[in-house]
C-alpha positions as CSV (number, residue, x, y, z in Angstrom):
1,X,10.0,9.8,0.5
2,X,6.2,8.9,0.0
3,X,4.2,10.5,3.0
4,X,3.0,7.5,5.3
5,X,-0.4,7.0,6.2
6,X,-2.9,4.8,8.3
7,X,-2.0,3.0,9.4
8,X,1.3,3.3,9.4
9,X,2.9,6.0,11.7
10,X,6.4,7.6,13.0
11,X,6.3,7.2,16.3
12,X,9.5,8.6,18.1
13,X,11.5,7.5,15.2
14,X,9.8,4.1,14.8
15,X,7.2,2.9,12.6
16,X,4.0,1.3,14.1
17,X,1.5,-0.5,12.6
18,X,-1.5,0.4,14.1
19,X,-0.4,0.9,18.0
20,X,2.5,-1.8,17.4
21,X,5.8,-0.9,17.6
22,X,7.1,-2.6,14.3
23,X,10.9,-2.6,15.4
24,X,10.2,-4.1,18.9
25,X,7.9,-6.8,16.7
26,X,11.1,-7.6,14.7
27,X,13.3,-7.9,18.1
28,X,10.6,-10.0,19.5
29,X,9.4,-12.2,16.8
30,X,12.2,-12.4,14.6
31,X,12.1,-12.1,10.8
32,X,11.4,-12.2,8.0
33,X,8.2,-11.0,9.5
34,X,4.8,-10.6,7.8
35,X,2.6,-8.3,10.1
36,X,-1.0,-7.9,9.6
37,X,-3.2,-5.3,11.1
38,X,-6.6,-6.4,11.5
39,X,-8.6,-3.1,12.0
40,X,-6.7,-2.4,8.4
41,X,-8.5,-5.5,6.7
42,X,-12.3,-4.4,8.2
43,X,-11.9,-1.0,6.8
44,X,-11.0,-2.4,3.4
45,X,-14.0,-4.6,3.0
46,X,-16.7,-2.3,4.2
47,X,-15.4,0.9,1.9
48,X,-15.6,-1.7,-1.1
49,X,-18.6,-3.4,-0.1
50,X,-20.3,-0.5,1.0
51,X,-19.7,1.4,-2.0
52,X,-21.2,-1.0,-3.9
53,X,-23.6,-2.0,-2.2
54,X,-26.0,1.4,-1.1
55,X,-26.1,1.4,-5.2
56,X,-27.2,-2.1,-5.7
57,X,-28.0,-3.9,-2.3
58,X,-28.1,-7.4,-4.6
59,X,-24.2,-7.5,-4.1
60,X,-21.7,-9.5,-2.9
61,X,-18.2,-10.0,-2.3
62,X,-16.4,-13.3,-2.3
63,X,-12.8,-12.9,-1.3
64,X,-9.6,-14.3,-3.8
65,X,-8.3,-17.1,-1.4
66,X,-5.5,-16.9,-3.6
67,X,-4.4,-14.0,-1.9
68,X,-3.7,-15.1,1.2
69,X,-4.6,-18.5,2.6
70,X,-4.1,-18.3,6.4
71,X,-7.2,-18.9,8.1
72,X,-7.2,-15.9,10.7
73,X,-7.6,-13.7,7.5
74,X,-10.3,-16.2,6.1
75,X,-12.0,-16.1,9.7
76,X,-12.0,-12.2,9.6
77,X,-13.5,-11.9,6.0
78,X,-16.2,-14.4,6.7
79,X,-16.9,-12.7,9.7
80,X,-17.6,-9.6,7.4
81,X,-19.8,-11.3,5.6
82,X,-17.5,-12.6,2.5
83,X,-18.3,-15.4,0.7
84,X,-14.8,-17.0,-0.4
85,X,-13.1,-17.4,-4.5
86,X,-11.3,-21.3,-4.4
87,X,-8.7,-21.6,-7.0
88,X,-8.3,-25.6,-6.3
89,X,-8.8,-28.2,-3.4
90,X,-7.0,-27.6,-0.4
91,X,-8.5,-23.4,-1.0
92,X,-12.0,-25.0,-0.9
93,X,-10.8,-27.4,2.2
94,X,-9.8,-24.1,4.1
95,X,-12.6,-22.3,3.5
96,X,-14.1,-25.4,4.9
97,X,-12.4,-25.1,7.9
98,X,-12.9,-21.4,8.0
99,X,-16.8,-22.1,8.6
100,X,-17.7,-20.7,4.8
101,X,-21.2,-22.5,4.3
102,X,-20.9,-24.2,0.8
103,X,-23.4,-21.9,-1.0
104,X,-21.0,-19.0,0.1
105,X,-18.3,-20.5,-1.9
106,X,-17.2,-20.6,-5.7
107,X,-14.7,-23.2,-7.5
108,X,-12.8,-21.1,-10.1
109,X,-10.0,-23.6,-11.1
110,X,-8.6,-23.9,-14.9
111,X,-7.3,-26.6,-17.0
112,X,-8.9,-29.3,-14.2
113,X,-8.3,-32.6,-13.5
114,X,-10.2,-35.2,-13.1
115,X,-9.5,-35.4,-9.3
116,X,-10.5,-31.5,-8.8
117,X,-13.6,-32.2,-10.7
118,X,-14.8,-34.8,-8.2
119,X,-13.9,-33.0,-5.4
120,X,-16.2,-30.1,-6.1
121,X,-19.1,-32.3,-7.4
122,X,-19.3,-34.2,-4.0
123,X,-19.1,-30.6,-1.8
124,X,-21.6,-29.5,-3.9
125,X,-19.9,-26.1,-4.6
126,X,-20.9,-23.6,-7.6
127,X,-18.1,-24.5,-10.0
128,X,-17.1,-21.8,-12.2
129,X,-15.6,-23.6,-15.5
130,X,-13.0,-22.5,-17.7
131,X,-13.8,-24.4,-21.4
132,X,-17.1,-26.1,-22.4
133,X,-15.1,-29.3,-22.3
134,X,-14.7,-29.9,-18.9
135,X,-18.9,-29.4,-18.5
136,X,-18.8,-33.1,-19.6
137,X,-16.1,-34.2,-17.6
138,X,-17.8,-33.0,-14.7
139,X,-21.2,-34.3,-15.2
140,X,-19.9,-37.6,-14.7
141,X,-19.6,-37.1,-11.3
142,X,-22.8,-35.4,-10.4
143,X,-23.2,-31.9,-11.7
144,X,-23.9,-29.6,-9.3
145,X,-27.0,-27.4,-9.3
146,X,-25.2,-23.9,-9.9
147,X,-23.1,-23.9,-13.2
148,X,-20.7,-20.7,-14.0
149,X,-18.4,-20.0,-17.0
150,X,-15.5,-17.9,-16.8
151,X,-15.6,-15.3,-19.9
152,X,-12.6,-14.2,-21.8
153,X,-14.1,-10.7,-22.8
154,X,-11.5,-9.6,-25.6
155,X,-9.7,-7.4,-23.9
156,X,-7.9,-6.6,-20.4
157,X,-6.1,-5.1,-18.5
158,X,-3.2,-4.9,-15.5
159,X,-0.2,-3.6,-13.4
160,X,2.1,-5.5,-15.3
161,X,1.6,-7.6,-18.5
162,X,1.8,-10.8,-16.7
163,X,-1.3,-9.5,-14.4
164,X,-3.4,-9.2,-17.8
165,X,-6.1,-12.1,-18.0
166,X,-7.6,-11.2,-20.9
167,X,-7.4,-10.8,-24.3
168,X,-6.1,-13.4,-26.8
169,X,-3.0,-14.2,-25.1
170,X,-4.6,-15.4,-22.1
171,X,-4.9,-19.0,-20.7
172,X,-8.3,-18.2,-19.3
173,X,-11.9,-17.9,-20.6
174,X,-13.6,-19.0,-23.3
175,X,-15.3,-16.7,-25.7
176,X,-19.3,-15.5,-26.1
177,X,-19.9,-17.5,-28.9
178,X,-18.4,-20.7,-27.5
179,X,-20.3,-19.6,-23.7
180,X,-23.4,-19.5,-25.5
181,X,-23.4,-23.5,-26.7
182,X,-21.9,-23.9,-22.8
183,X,-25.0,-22.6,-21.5
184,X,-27.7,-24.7,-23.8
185,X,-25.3,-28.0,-23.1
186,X,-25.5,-27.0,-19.0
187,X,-29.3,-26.5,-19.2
188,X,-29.3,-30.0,-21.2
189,X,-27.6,-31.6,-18.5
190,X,-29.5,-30.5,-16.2
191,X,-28.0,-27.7,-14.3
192,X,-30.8,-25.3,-12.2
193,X,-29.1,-22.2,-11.6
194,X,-26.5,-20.2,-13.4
195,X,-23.7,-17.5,-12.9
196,X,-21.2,-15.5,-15.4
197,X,-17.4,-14.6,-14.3
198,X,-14.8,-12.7,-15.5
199,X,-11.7,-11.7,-14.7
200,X,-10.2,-9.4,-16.9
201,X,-6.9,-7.8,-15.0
202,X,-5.5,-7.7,-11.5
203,X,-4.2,-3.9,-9.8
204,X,-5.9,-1.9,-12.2
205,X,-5.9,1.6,-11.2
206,X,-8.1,3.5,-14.1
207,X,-11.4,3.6,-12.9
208,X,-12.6,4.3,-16.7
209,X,-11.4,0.8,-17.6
210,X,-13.7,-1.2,-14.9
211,X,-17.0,0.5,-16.4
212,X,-15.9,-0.5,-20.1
213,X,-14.9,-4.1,-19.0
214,X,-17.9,-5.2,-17.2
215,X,-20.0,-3.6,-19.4
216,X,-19.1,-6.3,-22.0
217,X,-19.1,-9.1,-19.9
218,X,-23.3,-7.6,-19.1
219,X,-23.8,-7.5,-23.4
220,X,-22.6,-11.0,-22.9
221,X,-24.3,-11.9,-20.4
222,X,-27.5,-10.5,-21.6
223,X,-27.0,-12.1,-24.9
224,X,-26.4,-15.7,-23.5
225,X,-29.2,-15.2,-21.7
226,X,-31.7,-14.5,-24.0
227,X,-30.0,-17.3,-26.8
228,X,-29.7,-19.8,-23.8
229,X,-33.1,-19.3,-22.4
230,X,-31.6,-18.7,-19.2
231,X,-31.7,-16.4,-16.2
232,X,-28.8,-15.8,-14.3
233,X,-28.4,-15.8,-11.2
234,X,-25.2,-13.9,-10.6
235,X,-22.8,-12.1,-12.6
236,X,-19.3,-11.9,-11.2
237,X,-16.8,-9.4,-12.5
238,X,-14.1,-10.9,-10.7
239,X,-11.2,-8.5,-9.0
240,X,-8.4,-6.4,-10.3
241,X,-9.3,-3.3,-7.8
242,X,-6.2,-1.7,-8.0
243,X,-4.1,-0.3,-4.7
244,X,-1.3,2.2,-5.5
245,X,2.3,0.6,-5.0
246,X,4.7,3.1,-6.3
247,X,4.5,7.2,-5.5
248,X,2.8,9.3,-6.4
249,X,0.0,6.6,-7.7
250,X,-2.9,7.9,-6.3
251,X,-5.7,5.5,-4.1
252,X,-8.3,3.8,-6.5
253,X,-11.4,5.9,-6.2
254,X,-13.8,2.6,-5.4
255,X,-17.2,5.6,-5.6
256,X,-16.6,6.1,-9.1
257,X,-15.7,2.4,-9.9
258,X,-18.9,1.8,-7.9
259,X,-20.8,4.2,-9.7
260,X,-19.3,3.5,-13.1
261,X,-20.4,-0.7,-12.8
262,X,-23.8,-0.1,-11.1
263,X,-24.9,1.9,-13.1
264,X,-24.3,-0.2,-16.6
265,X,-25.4,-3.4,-14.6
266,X,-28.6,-1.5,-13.8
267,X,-29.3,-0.5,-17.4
268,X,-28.9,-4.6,-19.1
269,X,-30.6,-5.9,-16.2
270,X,-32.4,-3.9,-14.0
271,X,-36.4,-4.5,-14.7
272,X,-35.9,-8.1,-16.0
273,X,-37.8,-10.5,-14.8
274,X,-35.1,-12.1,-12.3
275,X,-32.6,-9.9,-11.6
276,X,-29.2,-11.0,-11.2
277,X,-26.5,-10.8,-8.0
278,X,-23.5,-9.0,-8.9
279,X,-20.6,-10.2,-7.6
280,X,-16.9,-9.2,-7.2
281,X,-14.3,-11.1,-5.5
282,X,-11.0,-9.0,-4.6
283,X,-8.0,-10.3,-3.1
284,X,-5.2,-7.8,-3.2
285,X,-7.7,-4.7,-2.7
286,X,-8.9,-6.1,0.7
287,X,-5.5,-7.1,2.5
288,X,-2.5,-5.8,0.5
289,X,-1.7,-2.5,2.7
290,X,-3.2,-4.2,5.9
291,X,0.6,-6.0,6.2
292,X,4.0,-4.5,6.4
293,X,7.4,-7.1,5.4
294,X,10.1,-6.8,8.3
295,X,13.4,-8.1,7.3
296,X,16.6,-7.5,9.0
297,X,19.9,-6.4,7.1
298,X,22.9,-8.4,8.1
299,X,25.2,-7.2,5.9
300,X,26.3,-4.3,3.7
301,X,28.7,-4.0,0.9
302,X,30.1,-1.6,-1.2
303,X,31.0,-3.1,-4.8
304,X,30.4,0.1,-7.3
305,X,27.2,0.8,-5.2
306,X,25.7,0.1,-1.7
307,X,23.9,-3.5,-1.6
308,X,21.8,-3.9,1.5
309,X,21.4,-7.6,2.6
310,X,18.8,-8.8,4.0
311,X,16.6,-11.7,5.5
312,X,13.7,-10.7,3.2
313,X,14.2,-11.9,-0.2
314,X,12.5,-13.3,-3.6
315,X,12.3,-16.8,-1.5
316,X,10.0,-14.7,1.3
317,X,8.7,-11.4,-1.4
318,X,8.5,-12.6,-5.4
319,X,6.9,-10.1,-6.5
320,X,10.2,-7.4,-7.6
321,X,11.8,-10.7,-9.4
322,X,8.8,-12.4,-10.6
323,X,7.3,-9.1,-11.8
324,X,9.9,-6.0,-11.4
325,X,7.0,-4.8,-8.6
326,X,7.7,-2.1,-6.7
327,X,7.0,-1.9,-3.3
328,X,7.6,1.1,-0.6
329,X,10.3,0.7,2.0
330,X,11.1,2.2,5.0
331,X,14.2,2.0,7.6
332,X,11.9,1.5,10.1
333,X,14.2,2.6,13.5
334,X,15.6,5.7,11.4
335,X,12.1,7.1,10.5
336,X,13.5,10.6,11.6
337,X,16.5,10.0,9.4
338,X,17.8,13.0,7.5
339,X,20.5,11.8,5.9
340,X,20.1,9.8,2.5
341,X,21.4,7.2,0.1
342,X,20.7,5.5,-2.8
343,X,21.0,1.6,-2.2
344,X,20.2,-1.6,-3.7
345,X,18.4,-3.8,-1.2
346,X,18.8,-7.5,-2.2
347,X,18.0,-10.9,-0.3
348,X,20.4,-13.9,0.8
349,X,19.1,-16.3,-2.1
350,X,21.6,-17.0,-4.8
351,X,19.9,-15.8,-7.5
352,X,21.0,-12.1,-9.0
353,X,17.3,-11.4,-9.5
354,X,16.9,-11.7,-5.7
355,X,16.7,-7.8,-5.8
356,X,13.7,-6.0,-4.2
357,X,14.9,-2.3,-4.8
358,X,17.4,-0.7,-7.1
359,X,18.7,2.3,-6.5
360,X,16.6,3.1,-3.8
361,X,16.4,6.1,-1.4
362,X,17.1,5.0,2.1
363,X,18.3,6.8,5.0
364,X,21.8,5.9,5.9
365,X,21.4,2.1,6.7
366,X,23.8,-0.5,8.8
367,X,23.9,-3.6,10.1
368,X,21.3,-4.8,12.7
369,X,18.1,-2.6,10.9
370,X,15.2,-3.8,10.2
371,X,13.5,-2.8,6.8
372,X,10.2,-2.2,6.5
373,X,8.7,-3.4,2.9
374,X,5.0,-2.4,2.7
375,X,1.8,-3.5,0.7
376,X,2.6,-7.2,1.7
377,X,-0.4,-8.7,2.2
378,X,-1.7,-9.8,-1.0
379,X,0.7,-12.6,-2.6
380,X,2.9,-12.1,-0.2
381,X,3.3,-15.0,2.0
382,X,1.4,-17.0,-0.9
383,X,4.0,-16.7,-3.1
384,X,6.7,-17.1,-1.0
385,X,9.2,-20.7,-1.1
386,X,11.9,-22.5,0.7
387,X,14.4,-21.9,-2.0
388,X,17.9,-22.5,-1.1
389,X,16.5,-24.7,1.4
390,X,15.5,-21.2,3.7
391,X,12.2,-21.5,6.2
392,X,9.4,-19.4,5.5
393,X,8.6,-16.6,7.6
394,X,6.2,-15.9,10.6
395,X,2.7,-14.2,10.4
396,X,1.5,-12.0,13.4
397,X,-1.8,-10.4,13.3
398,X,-2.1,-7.3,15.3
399,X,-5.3,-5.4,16.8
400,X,-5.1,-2.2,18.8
401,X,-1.8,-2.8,20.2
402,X,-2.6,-6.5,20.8
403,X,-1.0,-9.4,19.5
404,X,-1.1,-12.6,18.0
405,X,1.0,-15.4,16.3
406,X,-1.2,-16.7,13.4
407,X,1.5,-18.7,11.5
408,X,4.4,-20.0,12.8
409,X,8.2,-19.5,11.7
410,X,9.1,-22.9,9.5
411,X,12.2,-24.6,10.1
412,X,14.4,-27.1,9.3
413,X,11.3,-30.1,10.1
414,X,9.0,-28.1,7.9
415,X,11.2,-28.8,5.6
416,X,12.0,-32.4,6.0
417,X,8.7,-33.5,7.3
418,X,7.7,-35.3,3.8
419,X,10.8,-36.6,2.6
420,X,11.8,-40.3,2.9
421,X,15.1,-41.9,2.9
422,X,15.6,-45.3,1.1
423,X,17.1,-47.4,3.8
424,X,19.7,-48.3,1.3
425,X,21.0,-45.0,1.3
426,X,21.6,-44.8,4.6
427,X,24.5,-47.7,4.1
């Protein structure tokens, strides 16, 4: 079994999140339960921003709302100074609502319509476009004053091949040559200020790869800049910090990432005459261990192997069916365990891909436990559904011990709260 660390701990048998009591959550609060620990989510941002930032103070971190959209962990990231990464409307309307000032904010949708594109124009936001196409589209309705495009730099990489955004299989970016007429037509239209994305991977664990990766996207950007006859004014590298899911994957070592892109981003542009931001905007690295899955097993059966079943499944966790992801799990009342088993722990959706661990090591495990799955704070509650017509879970948040209900358990008038009935129907 992986060795647990903060801030999980084995407390008398139980695991604790922090100073919670994680099985006395689940009796409380029910589950499935997504619990957050706040402290967790602090310490994540300042090691990455720090890191970065006593090597180039110009930096700045603009979290993936993507990752996790409830506004106490938008509230806590703006508090930390984050600026926030909208994929689409209602993202930039929470971050509205989260107090984000507009400048603090970047549109990064893809394939946009019309509607999207009018939207950001009247906020005002820095839009970061995905094809020169849509420059025209969105001039229409007022261009705003800061103008990015999102760069496909060749090549890319990630935990799993559908986490890969570059390279030329991907959906997203459009390449140097074609950025370079972007930028000319942007400056035509009358843009004032300009940025440069990328997002080339997501959980990328190889520090190596994150120096070689941005390094092109600076060549690029240096390029553009000088065949454009513009400045820029930031140059995002997106996310992809990796966090280790599966043992013995060690921690990312953010210093050396640090290191490895400072360093290059100092040599294309430190010196020039107006020296870019560099920006970054992680999702999974900043929240993903901060939150802990509870699910309860209510039943077990033996059919060849052990199946575990419980409340937890692809409709509340996609990742293991949507990705085979692998995520740690603990019986957390039988932390002191000895005994163990090989299992398959599975959900209640009727789907035979609703597994989240195959032949699993678990200590013995009956009815009435409570699993604990781990690194669920990134895409976890994001991702989840009401398939087979099931609510979707609770969200505490949880701070020295104390606690707080920041999203509500759906039920059955979640569900039905935007469905109509034909009176005919009712005949």
């Amino acid at each position: 079994m992986w060795k647990i660390e903060p801030p999980l701990y084995n407390r008398q048998g139980n695991l604790h999140l922090g100073k919670s009591d994680l099985v006395e959550l689940a009796d409380r609060y029910g589950t499935p339960l997504f619990v957050t620990e706040e402290n967790r989510i602090r310490e994540n941002y300042r090691r990455l921003n720090d890191a970065f930032t006593r090597r180039w103070n110009r930096f700045r971190l603009y979290y993936a709302v993507k990752a996790n959209n409830n506004l106490a962990i938008l509230n806590i990231l703006r508090q930390e100074g984050s600026g926030a990464d909208c994929s689409c409307i209602p993202e930039l309307q929470l971050a509205n609502l989260a107090n984000f000032r507009i400048e603090d904010m970047l549109y990064t949708g893809n394939y946009n319509s019309d509607e999207e594109l009018n939207f950001a124009a009247q906020l005002g936001v820095p839009v970061n476009l995905d094809d020169i196409d849509i420059l025209d589209r969105l001039a229409k309705f007022g261009l705003p004053e800061t103008i990015c495009f999102r760069i496909n730099p060749g090549f890319g990489k990630g935990g799993f091949d559908k986490l890969v955004f570059a390279g030329p299989d991907a959906k997203f970016g459009i390449t140097s040559e074609v950025a370079e007429r972007a930028y000319a037509r942007a400056k035509k239209l009358g843009a004032k200020r300009f940025g440069i994305h990328m997002m080339a991977g997501s959980s990328v664990l190889d520090v190596e790869y994150f120096g070689q990766v941005t390094d092109r996207l600076f060549e690029i950007a240096a390029g553009i800049s000088e065949k454009a006859g513009i400045e820029f004014d930031f140059v995002n590298i997106g996310g992809g910090f990796g966090v280790p899911y599966r043992p013995p994957e060690p921690d990312l070592d953010i210093e050396r990432v640090a290191a490895e892109v400072t360093d290059r981003f100092k040599q294309r542009f430190e010196g020039a005459g107006s020296v870019p931001y560099l920006y970054a905007e992680p999702g999974r690295y900043l929240l993903c261990d901060s939150t802990v899955l509870l699910g309860r097993v209510h039943a077990v059966k033996f059919a060849g192997k052990k199946f575990v079943g419980t409340d937890a499944g692809m409709n509340i966790l996609l990742r293991p069916a949507l990705y085979g992801a692998y995520h740690q799990m603990y019986v957390a009342n039988r932390m002191n365990a000895r005994k163990k088993e090989k299992v398959n722990i599975v959900g209640q959706v009727c789907e035979n891909s609703d597994i989240l661990a195959k032949d699993r090591e678990l200590p013995v495990t009956e009815e009435g436990d409570v699993i604990a799955i781990l690194n669920a704070g990134a895409y976890g509650y994001s991702m989840s559904s009401n398939y087979n017509t099931r609510p979707r879970a609770a969200e505490l948040l949880v701070r020295d011990g104390e606690e707080f209900l920041i999203r509500e358990r759906e039920d059955l008038t979640d569900i039905l709260d935007r469905q109509r009935l034909p009176g005919r129907l009712l005949k």
